[in-house]
N, C-alpha and C positions, 0 to 999 in steps of 0.2 A: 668688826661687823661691817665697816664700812668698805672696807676690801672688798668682806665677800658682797655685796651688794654690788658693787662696780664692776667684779668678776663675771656677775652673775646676770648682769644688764650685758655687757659687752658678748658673752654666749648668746643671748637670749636678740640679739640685732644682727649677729653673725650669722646666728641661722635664717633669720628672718630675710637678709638682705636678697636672696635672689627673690623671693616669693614678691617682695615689694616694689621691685624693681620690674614687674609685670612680665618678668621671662617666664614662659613658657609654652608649649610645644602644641602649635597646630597642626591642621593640616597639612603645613607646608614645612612639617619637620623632614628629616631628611631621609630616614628609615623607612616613612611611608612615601617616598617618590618611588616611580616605577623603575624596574631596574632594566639599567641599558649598559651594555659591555662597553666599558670605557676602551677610550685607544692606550695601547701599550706606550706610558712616557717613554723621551728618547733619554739616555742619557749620557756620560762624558764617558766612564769607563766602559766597554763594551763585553770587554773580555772575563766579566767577575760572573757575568747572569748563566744560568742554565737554563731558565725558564719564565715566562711573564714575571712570576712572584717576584724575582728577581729584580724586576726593572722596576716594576713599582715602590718596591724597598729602598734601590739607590736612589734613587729619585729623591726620596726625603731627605738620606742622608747627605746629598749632597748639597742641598740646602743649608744643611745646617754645616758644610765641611768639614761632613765625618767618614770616615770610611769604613767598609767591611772588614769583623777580622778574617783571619787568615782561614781556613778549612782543617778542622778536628782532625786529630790522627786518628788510622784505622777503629783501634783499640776503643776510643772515645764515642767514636761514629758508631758501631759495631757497639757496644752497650746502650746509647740512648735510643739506637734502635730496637734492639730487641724490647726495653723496659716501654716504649710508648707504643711499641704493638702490639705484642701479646704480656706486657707485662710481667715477664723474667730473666734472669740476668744469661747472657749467652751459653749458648752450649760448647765446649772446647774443644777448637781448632775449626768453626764453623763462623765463615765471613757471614754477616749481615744481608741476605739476599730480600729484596723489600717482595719481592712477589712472594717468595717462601713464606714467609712471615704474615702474610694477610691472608695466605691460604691456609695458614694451622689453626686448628682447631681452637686452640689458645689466645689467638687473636678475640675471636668472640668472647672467649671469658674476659678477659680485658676489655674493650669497648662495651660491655654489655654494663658493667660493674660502674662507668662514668653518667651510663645511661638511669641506670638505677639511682642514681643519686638525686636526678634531676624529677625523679618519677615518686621517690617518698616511700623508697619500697621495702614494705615490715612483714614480716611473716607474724605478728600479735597485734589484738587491737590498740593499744597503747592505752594512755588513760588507765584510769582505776582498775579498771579488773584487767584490763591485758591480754585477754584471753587469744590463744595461740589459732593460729589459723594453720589447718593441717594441711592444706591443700592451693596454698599461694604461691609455692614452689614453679608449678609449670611455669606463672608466665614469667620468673627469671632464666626459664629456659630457652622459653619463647624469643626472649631478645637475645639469648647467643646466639640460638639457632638463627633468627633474622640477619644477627648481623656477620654470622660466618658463611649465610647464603647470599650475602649483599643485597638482601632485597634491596627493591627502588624505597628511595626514601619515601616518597609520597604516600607510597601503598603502608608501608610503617606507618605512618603516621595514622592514614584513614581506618587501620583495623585496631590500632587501640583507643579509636574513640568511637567506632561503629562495628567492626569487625560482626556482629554477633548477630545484624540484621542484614550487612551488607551478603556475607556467606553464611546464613544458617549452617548449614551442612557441616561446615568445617571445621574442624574442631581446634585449629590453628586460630579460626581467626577469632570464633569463643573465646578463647584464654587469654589473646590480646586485649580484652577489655579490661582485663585485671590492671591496666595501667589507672582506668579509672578509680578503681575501690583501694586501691593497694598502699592507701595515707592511714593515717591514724582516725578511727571514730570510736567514737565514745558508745559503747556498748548499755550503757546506762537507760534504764526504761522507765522513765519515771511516768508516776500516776497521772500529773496535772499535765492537761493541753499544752498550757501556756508554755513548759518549762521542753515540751516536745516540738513547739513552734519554731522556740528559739534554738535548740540543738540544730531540725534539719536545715535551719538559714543557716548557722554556722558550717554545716557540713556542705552545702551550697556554694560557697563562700570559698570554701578549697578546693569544689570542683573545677569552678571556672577561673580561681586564681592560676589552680595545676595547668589545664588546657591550654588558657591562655599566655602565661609566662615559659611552658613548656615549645612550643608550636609558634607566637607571635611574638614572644621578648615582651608583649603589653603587660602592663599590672593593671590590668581590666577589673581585679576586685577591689581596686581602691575606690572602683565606685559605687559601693553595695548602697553607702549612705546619701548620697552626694554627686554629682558631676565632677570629675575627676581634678584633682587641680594642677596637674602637672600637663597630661595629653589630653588627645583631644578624642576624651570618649564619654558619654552621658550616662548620666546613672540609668535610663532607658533601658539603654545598650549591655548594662551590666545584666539586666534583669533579662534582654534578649538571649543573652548566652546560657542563662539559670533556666528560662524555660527551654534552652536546646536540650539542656541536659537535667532536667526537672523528674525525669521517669527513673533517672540509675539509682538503683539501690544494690545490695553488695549482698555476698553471700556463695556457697559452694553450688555449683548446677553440675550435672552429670556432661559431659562430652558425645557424641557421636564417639562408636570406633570407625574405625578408615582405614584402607592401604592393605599389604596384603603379609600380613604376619608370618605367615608358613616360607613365603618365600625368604624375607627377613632371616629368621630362625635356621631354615637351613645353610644360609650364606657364614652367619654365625658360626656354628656348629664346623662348617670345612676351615674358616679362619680360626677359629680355638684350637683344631684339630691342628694345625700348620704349626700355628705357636706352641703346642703344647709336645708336640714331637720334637721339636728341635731343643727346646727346653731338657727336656729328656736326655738325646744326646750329650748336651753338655754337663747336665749333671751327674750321667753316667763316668764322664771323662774327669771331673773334677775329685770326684769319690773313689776312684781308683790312684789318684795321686794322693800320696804318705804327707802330704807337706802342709795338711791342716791343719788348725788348731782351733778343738771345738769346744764350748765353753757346754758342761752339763746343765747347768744353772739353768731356770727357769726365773726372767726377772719379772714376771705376769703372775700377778696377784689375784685372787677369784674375790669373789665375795660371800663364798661358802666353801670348805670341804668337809670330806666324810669319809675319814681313813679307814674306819671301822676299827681301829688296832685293838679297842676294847668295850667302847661303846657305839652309839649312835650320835654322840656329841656333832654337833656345827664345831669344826677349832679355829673359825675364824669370827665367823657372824652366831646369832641367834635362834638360825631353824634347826633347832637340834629335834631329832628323829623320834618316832613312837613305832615299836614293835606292834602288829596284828598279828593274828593267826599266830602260828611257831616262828616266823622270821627271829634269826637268832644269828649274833656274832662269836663265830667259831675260830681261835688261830689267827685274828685281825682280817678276817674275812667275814661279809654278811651272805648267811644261805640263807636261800628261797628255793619253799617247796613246788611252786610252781601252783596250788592250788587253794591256800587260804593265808600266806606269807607274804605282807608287804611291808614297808613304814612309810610314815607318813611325817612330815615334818610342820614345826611350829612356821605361824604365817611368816612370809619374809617381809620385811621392814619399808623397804624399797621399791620404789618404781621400776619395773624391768621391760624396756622395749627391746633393744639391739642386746644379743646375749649370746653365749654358748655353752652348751651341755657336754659332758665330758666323763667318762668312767669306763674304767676297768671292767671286762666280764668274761665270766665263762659259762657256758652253759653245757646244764644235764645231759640236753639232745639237744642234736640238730633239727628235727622235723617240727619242733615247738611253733604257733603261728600266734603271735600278737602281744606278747610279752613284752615288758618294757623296762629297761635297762634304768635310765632316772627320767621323771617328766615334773614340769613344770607345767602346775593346772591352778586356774580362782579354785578359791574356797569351793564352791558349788559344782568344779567337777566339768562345767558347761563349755570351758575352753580350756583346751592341752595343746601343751607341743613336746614332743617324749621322742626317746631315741630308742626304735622298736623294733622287735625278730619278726620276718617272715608272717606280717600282717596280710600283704596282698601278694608279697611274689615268697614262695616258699624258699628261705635259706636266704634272705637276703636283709639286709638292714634299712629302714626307712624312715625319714621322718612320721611322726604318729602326729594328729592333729584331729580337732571336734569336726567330725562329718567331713574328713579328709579334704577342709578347703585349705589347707598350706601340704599336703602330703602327695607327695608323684615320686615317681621312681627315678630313682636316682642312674639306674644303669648298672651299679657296679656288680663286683662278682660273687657268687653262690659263697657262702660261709663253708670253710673246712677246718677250721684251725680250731675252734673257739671253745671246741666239747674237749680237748688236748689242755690248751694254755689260756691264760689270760690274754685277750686283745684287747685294744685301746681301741677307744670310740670315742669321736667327737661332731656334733653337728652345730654350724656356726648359723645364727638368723640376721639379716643385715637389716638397716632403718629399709633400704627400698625391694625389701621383702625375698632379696636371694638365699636361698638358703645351698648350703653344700658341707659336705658330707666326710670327715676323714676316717680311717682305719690303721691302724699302728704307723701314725705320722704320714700317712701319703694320704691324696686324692682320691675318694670312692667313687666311681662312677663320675657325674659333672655336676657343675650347679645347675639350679633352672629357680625360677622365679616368679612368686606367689603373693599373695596380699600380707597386710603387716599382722601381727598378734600384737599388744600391750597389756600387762599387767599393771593394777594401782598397788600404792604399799597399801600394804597390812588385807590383801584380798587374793594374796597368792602363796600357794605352799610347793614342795617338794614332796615326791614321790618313786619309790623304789621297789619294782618288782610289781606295781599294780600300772598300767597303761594310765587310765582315768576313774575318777571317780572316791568315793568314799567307803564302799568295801569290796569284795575280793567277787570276781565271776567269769567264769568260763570267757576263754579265748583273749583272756587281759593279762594275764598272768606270766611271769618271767619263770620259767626252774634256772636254778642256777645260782651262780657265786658274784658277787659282784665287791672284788679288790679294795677300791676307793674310787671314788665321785668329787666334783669339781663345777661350778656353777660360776661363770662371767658376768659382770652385765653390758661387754662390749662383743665385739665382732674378733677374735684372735686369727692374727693373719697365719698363713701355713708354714711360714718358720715357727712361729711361736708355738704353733700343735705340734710339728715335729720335734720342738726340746722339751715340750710335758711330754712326749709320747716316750722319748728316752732312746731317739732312732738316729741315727746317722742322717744330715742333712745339708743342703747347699741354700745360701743364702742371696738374696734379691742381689746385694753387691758384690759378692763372688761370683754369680753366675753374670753377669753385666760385664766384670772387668776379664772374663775369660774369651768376650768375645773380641772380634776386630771390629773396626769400623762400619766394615763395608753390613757386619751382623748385625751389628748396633742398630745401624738406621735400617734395614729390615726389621731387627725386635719393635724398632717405635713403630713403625709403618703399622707392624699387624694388631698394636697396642691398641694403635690410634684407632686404625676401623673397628676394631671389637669396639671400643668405648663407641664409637658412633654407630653402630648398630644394636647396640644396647638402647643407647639414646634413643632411637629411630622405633624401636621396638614400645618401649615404654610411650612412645606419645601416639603408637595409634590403639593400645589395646584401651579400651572405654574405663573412663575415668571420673574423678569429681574434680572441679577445678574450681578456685576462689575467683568469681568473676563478677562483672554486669549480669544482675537478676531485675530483668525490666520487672515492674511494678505499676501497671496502668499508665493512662499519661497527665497528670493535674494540671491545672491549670494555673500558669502563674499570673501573678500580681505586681505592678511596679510595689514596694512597703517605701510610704512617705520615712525618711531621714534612717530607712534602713532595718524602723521596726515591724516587726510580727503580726502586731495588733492593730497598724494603721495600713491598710491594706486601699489601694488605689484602682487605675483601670487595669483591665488585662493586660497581658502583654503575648506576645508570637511570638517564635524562636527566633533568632536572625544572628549576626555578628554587629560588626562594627564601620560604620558610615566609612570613617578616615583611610580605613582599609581597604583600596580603592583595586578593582581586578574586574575581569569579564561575568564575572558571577556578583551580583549586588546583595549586597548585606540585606537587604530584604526578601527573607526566602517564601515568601510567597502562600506561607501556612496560617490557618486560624490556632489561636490562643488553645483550640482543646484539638488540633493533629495528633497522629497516634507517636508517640514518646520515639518509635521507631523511625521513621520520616522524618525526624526532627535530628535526630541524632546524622543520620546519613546526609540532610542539605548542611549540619553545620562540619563533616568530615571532607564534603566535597570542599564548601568555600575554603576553610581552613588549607586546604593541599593543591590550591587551582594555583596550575603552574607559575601564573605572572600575579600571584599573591605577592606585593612589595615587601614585606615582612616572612615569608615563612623560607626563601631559600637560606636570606640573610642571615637570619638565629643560627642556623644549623651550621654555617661553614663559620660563622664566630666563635661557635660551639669547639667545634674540631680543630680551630687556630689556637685557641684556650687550651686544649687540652696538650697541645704538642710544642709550645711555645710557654704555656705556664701562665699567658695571661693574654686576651684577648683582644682582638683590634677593639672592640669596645670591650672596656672593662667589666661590665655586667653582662654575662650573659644573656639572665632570665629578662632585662630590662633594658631596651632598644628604644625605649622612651626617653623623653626630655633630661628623667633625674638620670638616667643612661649615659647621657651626655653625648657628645661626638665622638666619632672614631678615630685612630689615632693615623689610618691609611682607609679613608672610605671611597678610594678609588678601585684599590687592591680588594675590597670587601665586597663592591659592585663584581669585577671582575669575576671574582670568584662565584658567587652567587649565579652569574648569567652562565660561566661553567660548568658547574653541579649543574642545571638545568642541562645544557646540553649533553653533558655524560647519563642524561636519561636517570638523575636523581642516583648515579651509584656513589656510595660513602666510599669503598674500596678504592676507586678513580682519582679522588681527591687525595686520600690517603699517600696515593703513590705520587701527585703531583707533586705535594707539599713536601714529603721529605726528600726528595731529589733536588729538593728546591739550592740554590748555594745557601740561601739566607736560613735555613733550616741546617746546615753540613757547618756552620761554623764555629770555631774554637769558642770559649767558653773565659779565657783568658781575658781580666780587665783592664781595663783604656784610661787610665785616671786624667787625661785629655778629655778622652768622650766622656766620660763620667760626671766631669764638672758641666755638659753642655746637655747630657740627658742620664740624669742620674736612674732613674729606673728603667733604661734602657727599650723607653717603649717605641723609639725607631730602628731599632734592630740591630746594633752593631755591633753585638757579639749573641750567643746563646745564653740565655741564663740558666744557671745552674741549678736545679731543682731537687728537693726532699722527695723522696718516693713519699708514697701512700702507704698506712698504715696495711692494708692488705697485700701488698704487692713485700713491702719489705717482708711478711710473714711468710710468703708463698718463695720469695728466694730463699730466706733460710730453708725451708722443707727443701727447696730445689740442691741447695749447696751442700747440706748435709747428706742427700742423694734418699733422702726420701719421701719427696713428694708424691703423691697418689695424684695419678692426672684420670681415673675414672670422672667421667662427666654424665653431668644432669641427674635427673631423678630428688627425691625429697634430701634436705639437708641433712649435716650432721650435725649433733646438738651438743655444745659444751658448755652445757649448763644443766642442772638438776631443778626441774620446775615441780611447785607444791601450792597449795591455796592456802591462803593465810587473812582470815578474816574476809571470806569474800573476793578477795583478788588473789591474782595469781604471780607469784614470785619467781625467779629465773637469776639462781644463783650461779655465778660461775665455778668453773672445773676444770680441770687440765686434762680430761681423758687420753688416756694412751694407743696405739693401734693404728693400721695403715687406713681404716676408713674415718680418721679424724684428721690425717694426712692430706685432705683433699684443701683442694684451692678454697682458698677464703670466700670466694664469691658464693660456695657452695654450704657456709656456715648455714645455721636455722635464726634471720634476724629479728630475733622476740625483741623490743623493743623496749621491756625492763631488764635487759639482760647487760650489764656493762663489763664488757671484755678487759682483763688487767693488762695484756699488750696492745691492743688497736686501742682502746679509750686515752689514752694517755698519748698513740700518737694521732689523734684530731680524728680519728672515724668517726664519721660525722651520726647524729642522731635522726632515726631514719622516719622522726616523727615529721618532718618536716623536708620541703627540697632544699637540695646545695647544690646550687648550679659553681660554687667557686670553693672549694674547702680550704677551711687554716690550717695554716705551716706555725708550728709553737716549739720554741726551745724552753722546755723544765725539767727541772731536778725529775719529777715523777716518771716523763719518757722515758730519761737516762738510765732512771732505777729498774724500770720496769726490763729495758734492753740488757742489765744485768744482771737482773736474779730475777725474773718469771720465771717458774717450774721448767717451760715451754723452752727457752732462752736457755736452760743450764742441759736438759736433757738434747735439744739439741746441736749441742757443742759435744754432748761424748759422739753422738752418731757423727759426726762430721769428724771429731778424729779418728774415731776406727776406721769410717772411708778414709781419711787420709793412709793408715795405717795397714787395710787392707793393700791401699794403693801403691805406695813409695815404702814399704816394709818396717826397718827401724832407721834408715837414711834421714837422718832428722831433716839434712837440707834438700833435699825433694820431698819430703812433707811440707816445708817453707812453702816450695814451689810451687806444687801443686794446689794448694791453699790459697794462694793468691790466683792462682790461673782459676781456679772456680769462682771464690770472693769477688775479683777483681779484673777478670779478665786480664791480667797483664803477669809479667816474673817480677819477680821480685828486687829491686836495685842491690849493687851489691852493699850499698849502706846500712840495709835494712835485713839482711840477712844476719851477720854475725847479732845483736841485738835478740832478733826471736829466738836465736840459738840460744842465747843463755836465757831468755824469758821461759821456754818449753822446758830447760832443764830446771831451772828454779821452781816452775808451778807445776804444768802438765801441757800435755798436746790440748787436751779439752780446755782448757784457760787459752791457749792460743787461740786455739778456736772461736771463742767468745770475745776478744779480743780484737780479732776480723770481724763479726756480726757486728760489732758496737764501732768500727770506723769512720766516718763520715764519708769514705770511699767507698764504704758497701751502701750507705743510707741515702747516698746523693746521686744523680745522674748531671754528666756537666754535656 
């Protein structure tokens, strides 16, 4: 007892000891002096630097008589490159070009994703009910798009904290405000006053903690209760910033459309054309050579069929069928007379949004118009989506849908086969509302792109041979045979229709390794722009977007010690005294200014150029991210408890920089990693180690864990199936249900190339906890993380070797091996490390995998490499 008492005092004076020793941070801390470009120290070695960064780095070490290590090998350079730019592991036999890299598209997925972390960004409310936010998506798009346009920083900044008054019109800068609302609130409504006072201070409370630790480094809401004890800001001052932003409340607003679609769309349309020809080509050239080997199998599972072999049976799930009219199974065949013959099936169980419909048909005639092959309709009839003859263009197949708002014409060709033989038919709906069209395993016509449909479970049924509705009437009706039917509830890519369809086909990695190089990087090029004029197209057609939904403007109150019920004098919007700049923290507004004006003087002060604080956060920011840990170790906190910088000459510097380069991030980007002090080995100094053990003067590179997304988005990448479609709503791998009031978000392993996409692109419901990123530290997006943890546990490790995700894609990365180096076991080695690893293999390491592949399997090798500390680390 007496231990712990002495343990417990000796804690309890340790923490105490700076606070009583009267340390802390005035005016005359060092973050708020005005930033003046420091002179370039001289130093002894001359010949190490590349650039300023350079000189102010030796300069420490030389201090402390340590010196720089040596300069990373290619190999080294050329992977920590690729992983801190756009966050993937390199492409092979392609050097590390840093403009290259800042201009792909990929880069913004990657910086956008560091950004979001700092911003709180959840696609559900968090809290008890959780409820999902359909339409929060834009503004993670918002900030790729910014930052693969390099907006100027400043103007970043002033549209997600004003955007929406500063450009009405714009429906960019609308959706930027979603930076405000995009934290967790509590959706809870309760009855008493008092218990709604206290919610919006709390929600108050994260405004201007976000604002201000995002934009200043200050922890401004440490002084909701109090005058701050650490810097030097008054609880005043806290209350000035709660009235700048006292009007935002949150919620979906409709956008402005903008820009000029048609032209868009036809640009589209020649570049699909380009792609979709040469494609052609080679798959015509692949299919005339004997040397393939094609698996009939179908490994894609539905969640319904309907072989009809004897009955109407579901032989998978539970919507088993009901005969009307004579509909009758003849031969394992279901005829329909075209005029009082459909079924209809029992409700399906399950939520169905992203899906595809799929079946066998022949039909009586051709001239027939509206008939429907299978549809998926609610109960009531009032929404369908069905796979249907010669509705609007005679002879021709279309999607069927309530008041044709998901139905347009597909394009493809006039029906001649289908009164003859059976033809396969499949129409796929995707989450951001593409719908497209196959016919015995090929392409119908094109995609095009429409709003979403969703079904709830137990509110939707199946139907066969009736278009819509609950009994039989003219111009809805199918005549004809219908084989077997087939119900998804994902998106099936056009390999996988073509081996239901039972067709001869070429697949995404055969046709890929059939090309040359100089192909290759033509196929990405025309990849790249489709996906960015898709992007381009979706943000200006009129939209609903989760953003700032002003709300009057109230009038705030300093609250005595913080509370609700003790309500004091007015307060005016303003910033903060310490925060010294051309613009005075007194913006010059009365207590009741319109909520608009308020928001617009606090996005100016906040971004006025010789603000001492707002260059500084951002290039600590970007030092942090590229380096693993920042000249000041706290990011979001440049304040007192922030402590000193560890080169606050080099931080000036930079700071006065970024201003000069006209606020561009890109600029900085390209400084730093050309830097030497950025290009170095990674190799430890147990010299220097003893003299600075956590290497915070620089003298080697430290070696860093990727990121729980990034390691996910290399598997896809290395296994050669990553989907780099970008923007538009996420994809969801989880199955959400309400369960007393709240809402659940279990996880799933869905299968499919639109689950394939970059993790940034996930849907981040906030009760949703992922079995691989959770376990490696994805952080919870209830809250910001300006610095995330690095954790070694049993759980990580488990999860890196038997997640569904983990085991299925190790076979895909050995059949790419397999398609690639044939049955040459040791160029499957090879090449498996040149993808994995960027590098070949030592000859140590080869005889070793040789008998490990023959003992277990190529796909055990495979997994083998993913769970590396070579695939997981960048040095």
């Amino acid at each position: 007892m007496r231990r712990f008492s002495i343990t417990t005092l000796l804690i309890f004076v340790s923490y105490l000891l700076p606070i009583l020793s009267a340390e802390r941070g005035d005016e005359s801390w060092w973050s708020l002096q005005p930033v003046d470009r420091p002179d370039v120290p001289e130093v002894s070695d001359t010949s190490w630097a590349r650039n300023p960064i350079d000189d102010f780095v030796l300069a420490k070490l030389e201090i402390k008589g340590l010196k720089p290590s040596p300069e990373a090998d290619t190999q080294t350079l050329n992977r920590r490159l690729y992983f801190d730019l756009i966050g993937l592991p390199p492409d092979l036999g392609v050097e590390g070009d840093v403009d290259a890299l800042l201009a792909s598209p990929r880069y913004g997925e990657r910086w956008a994703r560091h950004w979001l972390d700092v911003a709180r960004f959840g696609e559900s409310q968090g809290f008890e009910y959780d409820q999902l936010r359909e339409n929060a998506w834009p503004y993670r798009d918002w900030v790729i798009n910014a930052f693969n346009d390099d907006m100027p920083y400043d103007r970043f900044v002033r549209l997600q904290i004003a955007g929406d008054v500063l450009e009405p019109n714009n429906p960019d800068a609308i959706t930027a405000t979603g930076f405000l609302v995009c934290g967790a609130f509590d959706g809870l409504k309760p009855n008493g006053d008092k218990q709604r006072k206290i919610m919006r201070q709390d929600e108050m409370e994260d405004l201007v903690g976000t604002v201000a630790q995002s934009f200043l480094g200050l922890t401004v809401h440490c002084a909701r209760c109090h005058d701050h004890k650490f810097d030097a800001i008054t609880q005043k001052e806290y209350y000035q910033m709660a009235s700048a932003l006292a009007g935002v409340t949150r919620g979906d607003r409709e956008v402005p459309a903008g820009g000029d679609p048609e032209a868009l769309q036809s640009l589209l349309d020649a570049v699909t054309a380009e792609l979709t020809e040469s494609e052609q080509r080679i798959t015509q050239k692949i299919l005339a050579s004997d040397k393939r080997v094609v698996s009939a199998d179908n490994p894609v599972r539905p969640i319904s069929r309907w072989t009809f072999d004897t009955d109407l049976r579901d032989e998978i799930g539970s919507a088993h069928g009901e005969a009307k009219g004579g509909a009758r199974v003849i031969g394992g065949v279901l005829h329909l007379d075209g005029k009082d013959d459909y079924v209809i099936t029992a409700r399906m169980p399950q939520e169905l949004g992203a899906k595809t419909l799929e079946a066998w048909v022949k039909l009586d005639n051709l001239d027939q118009r509206g008939g429907s092959a299978i549809s998926v309709q609610n109960v009531d009839g009032g929404q369908f989506d069905a796979i249907v003859f010669g509705e609007r263009e005679p002879r021709r197949w279309m999607s069927g849908s309530n008041s044709y708002a998901r139905s347009k014409s597909f394009g493809g060709s006039e029906e001649i086969d289908a009164k003859n033989r059976f033809v396969h038919l499949a129409i796929t709906y995707a989450e951001d509302g593409a719908i497209t069209a196959y016919r015995n395993g090929k392409l119908y016509g094109k995609t095009y792109r429409t709003g979403r449909s969703k079904y709830l479970a137990k509110n939707h049924q199946v139907l066969f041979g009736l278009r819509h509705g609950n009994s039989a009437g003219a111009g809805r009706m199918l005549a004809g045979q219908v084989d077997r039917a087939q119900l998804y509830d994902r998106v099936l890519s056009a390999e996988e229709i073509a081996i239901s369809a039972d067709v001869r086909y070429v697949t995404e990695a055969e046709l890929v390794a059939a090309l040359n190089p100089e192909q290759r990087k033509i196929r990405g090029e025309q990849k790249a722009e489709i996906s960015r004029l898709k992007s381009a197209l979706s943000k200006i057609q009129k939209k609903k977007v989760y953003a700032v939904r002003p709300s009057g403007s109230p009038v705030t109150k300093l609250l005595e010690r913080g509370n609700p019920f003790d309500p004091r004098e007015e307060v005016s919007a303003g910033g903060i005294a310490a925060v010294k700049s051309t613009l005075s923290a007194d913006f010059g507004l009365a207590p009741n200014a319109s909520e608009g004006e308020r928001r617009k003087k606090l996005a100016a002060w906040i971004s006025q150029p010789d603000n001492p604080v707002f260059a500084r956060v951002m290039m600590n920011r970007l030092w942090h991210y590229h380096f693993g840990q920042g000249l000041v170790k706290t990011p979001n906190d440049l304040g007192f408890s922030g402590g000193e910088a560890s080169h606050p000459e080099l931080l000036d510097w930079l700071a006065a920089e970024f201003r000069a380069q006209k606020w561009s991030l890109k600029a900085m980007h390209r400084l730093i990693v050309n830097s030497a002090t950025y290009r170095q080995a990674s190799r430890p100094n147990p010299d220097a180690s003893k003299i600075d053990t956590g290497n915070v003067l620089l003298w080697r590179a430290s070696p860093r864990r990727l990121e729980a997304e990034v390691i996910r988005d290399s598997i896809l990448k290395v296994a050669g199936q990553l989907n780099t479609v970008m923007g538009g709503p996420g994809f969801r791998d989880f199955k959400m249900y309400r369960h007393k009031g709240s809402w659940v978000y279990d996880p799933i392993d869905p299968e499919g190339s639109e689950f394939n996409r970059r993790s940034i692109y996930r849907t981040w419901a906030r009760g949703n906890v992922h079995p691989l990123l959770s376990p490696l530290d994805c952080p919870d997006p209830s809250t910001t993380t300006p610095t995330r943890s690095i954790t070694t546990t049993p759980l990580g490790a488990l999860s890196l070797m038997n997640t569904s995700f983990v085991l299925r894609m190790s076979d895909r990365f050995a059949e790419r091996l397999q398609l690639e180096a044939g049955d040459d076991v040791k160029a499957q080695i090879t090449i498996g490390f040149r993808l994995a690893y960027g590098r070949d293999p030592r000859a140590v390491e080869i005889g070793p995998c040789h008998d490990f592949i023959a003992e277990n399997s190529l796909a055990a090798f495979c997994r083998v490499l993913f769970n590396a500390n070579e695939f997981l680390y960048v040095n």
